[in-house]
Every structure is written in C-alpha cells, then in structure tokens.
N, C-alpha and C positions, 0 to 999 in steps of 0.2 A: 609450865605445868609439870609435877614432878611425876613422870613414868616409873621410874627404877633405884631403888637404892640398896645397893644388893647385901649391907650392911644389916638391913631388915631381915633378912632372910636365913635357913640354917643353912650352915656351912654347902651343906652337898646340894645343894640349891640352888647356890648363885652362879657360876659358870654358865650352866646350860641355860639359867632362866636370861644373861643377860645374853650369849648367844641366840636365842629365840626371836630374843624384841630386836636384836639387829638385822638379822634376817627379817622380821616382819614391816620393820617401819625402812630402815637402809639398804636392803637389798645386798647385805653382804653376807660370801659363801662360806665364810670360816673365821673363827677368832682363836688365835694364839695369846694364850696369856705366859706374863713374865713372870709370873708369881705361882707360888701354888695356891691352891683355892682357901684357905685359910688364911690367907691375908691377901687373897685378891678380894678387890674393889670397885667396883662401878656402879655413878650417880647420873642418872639420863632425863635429861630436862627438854620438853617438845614443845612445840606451841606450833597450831596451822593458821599461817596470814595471809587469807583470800586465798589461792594458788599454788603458796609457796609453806614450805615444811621448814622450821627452823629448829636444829637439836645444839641440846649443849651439852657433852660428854666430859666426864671426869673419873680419872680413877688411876689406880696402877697400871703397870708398861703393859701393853698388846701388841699383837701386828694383826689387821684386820684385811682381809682379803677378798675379793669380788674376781673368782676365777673367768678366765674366758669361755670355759666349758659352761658355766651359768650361763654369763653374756649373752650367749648364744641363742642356749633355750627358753631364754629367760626374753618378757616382750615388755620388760621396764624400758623406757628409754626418755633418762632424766639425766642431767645433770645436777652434779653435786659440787659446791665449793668448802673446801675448809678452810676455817684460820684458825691457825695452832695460837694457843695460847700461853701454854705453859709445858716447859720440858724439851727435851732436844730428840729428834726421832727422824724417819723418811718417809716419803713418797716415792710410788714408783708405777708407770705406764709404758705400756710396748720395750723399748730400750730406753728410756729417759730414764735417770736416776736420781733422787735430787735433796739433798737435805733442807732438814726445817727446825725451824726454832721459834723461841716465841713471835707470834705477829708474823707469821707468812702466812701467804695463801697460796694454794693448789686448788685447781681443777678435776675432776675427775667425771669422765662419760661415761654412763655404766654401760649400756653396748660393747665399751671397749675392754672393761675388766681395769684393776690396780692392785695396790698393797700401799698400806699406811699404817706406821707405826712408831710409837714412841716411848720410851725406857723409863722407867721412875716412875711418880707423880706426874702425869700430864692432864691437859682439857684439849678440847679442840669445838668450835661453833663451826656445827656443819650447816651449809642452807639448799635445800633441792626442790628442782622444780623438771616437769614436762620440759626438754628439747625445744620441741615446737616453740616456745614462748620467746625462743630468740630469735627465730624467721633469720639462723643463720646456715648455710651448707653444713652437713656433718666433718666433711672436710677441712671446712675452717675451724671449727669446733676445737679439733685433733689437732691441727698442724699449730694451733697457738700454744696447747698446753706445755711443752717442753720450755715455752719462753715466755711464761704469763708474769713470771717471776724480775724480771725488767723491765715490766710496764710501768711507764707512772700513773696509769689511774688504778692501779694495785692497793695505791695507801687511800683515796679516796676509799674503795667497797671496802677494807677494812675496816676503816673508821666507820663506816655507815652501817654494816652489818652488824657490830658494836654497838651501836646505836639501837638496833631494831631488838637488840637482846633486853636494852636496857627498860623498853616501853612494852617487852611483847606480851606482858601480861593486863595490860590495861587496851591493848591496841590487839586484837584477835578475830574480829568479822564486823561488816560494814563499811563501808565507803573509804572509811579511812584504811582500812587493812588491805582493800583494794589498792589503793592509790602509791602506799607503801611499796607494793608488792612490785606494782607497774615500774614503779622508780628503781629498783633495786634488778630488775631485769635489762629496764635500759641501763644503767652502769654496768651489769655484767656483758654486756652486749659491747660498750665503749671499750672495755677489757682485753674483750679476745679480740676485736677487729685492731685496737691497736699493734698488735702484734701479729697478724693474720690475715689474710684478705687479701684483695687485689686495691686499687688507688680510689676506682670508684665507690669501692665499701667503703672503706676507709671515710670518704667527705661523707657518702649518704648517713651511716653511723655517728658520726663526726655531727654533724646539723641535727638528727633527729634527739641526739642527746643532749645538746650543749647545757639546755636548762636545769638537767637533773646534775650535771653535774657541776655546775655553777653553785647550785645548792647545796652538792655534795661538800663542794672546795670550803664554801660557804659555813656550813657549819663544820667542816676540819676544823677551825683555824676562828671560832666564834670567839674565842678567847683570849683575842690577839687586838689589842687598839687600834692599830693599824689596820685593818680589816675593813678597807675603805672597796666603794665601787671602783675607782682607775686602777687598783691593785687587784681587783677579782677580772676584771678585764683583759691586763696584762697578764695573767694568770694563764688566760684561756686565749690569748692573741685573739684577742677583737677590740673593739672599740668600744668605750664608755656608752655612746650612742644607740650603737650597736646591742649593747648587753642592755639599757633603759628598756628595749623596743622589745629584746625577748621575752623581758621581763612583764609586760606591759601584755603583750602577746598571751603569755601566759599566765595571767589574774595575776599575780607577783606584783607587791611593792617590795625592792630589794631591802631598803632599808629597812619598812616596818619588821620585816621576816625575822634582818638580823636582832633586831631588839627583841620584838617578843622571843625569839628562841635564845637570847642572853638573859632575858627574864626569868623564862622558865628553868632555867639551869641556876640562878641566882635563889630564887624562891625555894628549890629542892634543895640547897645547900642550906639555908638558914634554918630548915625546918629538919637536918640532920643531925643526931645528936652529936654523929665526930666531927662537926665544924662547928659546937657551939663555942670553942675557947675561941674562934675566929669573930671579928666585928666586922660589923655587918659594911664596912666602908672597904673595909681588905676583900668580903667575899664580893662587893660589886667589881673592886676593881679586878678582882679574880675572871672577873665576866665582858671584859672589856669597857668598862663603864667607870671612864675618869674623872667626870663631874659627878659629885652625891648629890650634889641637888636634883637634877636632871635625871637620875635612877630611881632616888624617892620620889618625884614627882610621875614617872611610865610608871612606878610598881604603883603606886595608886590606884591611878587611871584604872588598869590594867585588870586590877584583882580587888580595889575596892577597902584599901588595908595600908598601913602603911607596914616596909619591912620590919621595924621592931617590934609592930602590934602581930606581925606576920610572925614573930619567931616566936613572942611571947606566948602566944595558942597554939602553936604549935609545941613547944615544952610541954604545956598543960597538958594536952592530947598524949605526949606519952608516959607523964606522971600515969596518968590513968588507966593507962594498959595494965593489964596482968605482967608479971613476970616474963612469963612464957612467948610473949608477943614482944618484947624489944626487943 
C-alpha cells in the first residue's frame, strides 16, 4: 500500500513530511538527506502481515538514524531487518561498521540505536516485528548482528522476504498472513542463532526450523530441475526419510508444494505482458518443468484451463483495461 510519494507534494513539504512518517511508522530519530529538497525523493510502500510491518522505501541518498538517547526513552522494542536493494551505502551498530550493497541484509535492535545509509538512487525492504516473537535473549540478539552477514541462511530470508513483497498485497490479514508471518520469524530466528548462541540453541533452533526452511531452500531454487527431495535433504544434512517424515509431520507433500508453487509462478508469467514474445514451452521450462506434457496436464488439473487458453484471457483482460491501468 502506497504511504508516501513525496514527488506529490510542494517542494517545502517533502522533507519534513517524509521525516514524520519515519518517525511514526520506524521509529527513527533523524533523517539526513543527500540532496537538497528540490530534488529529493522518497516513495514508501507498507503493508501489516498479522504481526509483522513490511516497508519498501525508495528514493534519493539519506542516512537515517535511530539515536541511543531515543533507544533509551523510547519503549519500542522491535527488531528491524533490511535488504538493500539497490545502490551502495552502510550500516552501522555500537562499533560494528559495515558496508552494503545490492541484496544484503542487516539487522537492526531498536533499544540498541544504528545509522543506515545509502548515496544515489537506492531502495531498501525493511521488515519489523515485536522482540518478543523470537523468544531469543537480547544478548544473542546483539552479539549476532556484527556477523549475520556470513550466515548462510542469510540468502534464504532474502529470497523469502522478496517473496513476501511480491504477494503482500493480495496476502494482508487472515490465516494465511498469520502463517506467513510465523514462518518468516522462525527463519529469522534460524539466522541469528546461526551465528549466536550457545550449542544447545543452536540444535533447539536448528529442529524447530528445519521445515520452514526446507521450504525456504525449497522455493530459493523452484526453478532449478534438479530440485529433487535427496538434494533438498543433502541440503539440510538429513536424510530423504528423515525430511518425508517432517514433511508428513507437518501436512506437507513435498512434492505437490514444489509444483503447485512452479505453477503458480508459470501461470503469472504467461499472463504477463513482458513474457508474451516467450512460448509457453520456454516459460514451463523456465519453471523447472521438462516434460510439456506433464505441465499441461498439472496446469489443467490445477486451474481448470489449459496454458494457452490461460494466456489467451489473459491478453484479452488487458486489451480491456484503460490506458492508465497497464
């Protein structure tokens, strides 16, 4: 949902009005812009999923700041992740200092205070939630963020938070916004304990995640043929058996999962008008899906249609639109 486009507004406006909404919705104590205010910019995109606040910010260079003297008086006590997305900038906490560029993630504890900033054109998908929701010590918290930046379940929550950008307007409250939410907390939770923690976190984190990130790896990598179960197992050092039973445990057919969610990533592409010079055999196989027969046959089943009756209506549908709407 679009909050802010400061482009809308007269010149001597924008500044203070988007300093406002950052202090209201992120809890930060000061914005430094790189620009003067006649060609600064900034576009602020929110959506609330069950528990969790997801922003996506765009615009010209800032450094945005969350002093300790707020921290203090301040009885927020959320954590925030961001993944830069675009432009080259830093982060910085206590004495950690740390550059970033497109596709990293940082951490930030607001009790603890930061600075984050980036030069040019940049975006960043920020996501924050309540502390509490990680039932981890504040200590572990802190002691991972200096090195959250060498975890490998790093590129999993990237890719997944990515993800949740791409649905967060059709996916917003109910069950399913719930369910999201919960998932996206146990990965940040698999995150920091990888890097953090003593040995017995570590396995109890380690077991209580396994599934969501199974799922995470799972859909990383939907678009890979090879995206077999022995290789999502060896993935996660378990066993084929092993991974059936969690799956099983947890209403999960592996396989069904990975089709329909290669389906539904097939069916948004054919019904996109920058993939219409693509045929529809190229965008299956785009999907991991190497028999066409065997694709036309799920997207059937599936949706009731087959994909070229599926892309043909879908043309039509935006013949029809206005102008204004494609």
């Amino acid at each position: 949902m679009l909050v802010l486009d400061t482009n809308d507004l007269p010149v001597g406006d924008r500044i203070a009005t988007f300093e406002a909404v950052a202090a209201g919705e992120g809890g930060v104590s000061s914005v430094q812009e790189e620009q003067a205010e006649a060609t600064t910019w900034k576009r602020l995109e929110l959506w609330h999923l069950g528990p969790l606040t997801l922003f996506h910010t765009q615009g010209t260079g800032m450094r945005i700041t969350r002093s300790l003297r707020q921290a203090r008086r301040d009885v927020m006590d959320t954590v925030a992740i961001n993944i830069h997305r675009q432009g080259v900038g830093g982060f910085a906490w206590a004495d950690h200092r740390q550059r970033i560029g497109p596709n990293s993630a940082t951490m930030q504890h607001m009790p603890a205070g930061y600075e984050y900033w980036w030069s040019g054109l940049g975006s960043t998908l920020a996501l924050m939630f309540d502390t509490e929701r990680l039932s981890l010590p504040a200590e572990t918290i802190r002691a991972s963020i200096p090195t959250l930046e060498h975890s490998p379940i790093g590129r999993l929550l990237i890719n997944h938070v990515l993800g949740m950008r791409r649905i967060a307007d059709r996916i917003n409250r109910g069950a399913e916004a719930d369910a999201l939410a919960s998932a996206t907390v146990e990965l940040v939770r698999a995150w920091v304990v990888s890097v953090a923690g003593d040995d017995l976190t570590r396995r109890t984190v380690a077991r209580e995640t396994l599934l969501t990130r199974v799922l995470a790896y799972a859909r990383a990598h939907l678009r890979e043929p090879d995206l077999t179960p022995q290789r999502i197992a060896w993935a996660h050092n378990t066993s084929v058996r092993t991974l059936y039973r969690l799956c099983d445990d947890g209403g999960v057919s592996l396989e069904k999962w990975i089709i329909r969610r290669r389906l539904e990533g097939a069916r948004a592409d054919l019904a996109a008008a920058r993939h219409s010079h693509r045929t529809i055999d190229t965008i299956a196989r785009s999907w991991g899906f190497t028999n066409p027969a065997f694709f036309s046959r799920r997207f059937r089943q599936t949706y009731g249609t087959t994909p070229s009756q599926w892309r043909s209506l879908s043309q039509q549908g935006r013949l029809l639109l206005p102008p204004d709407d494609l």
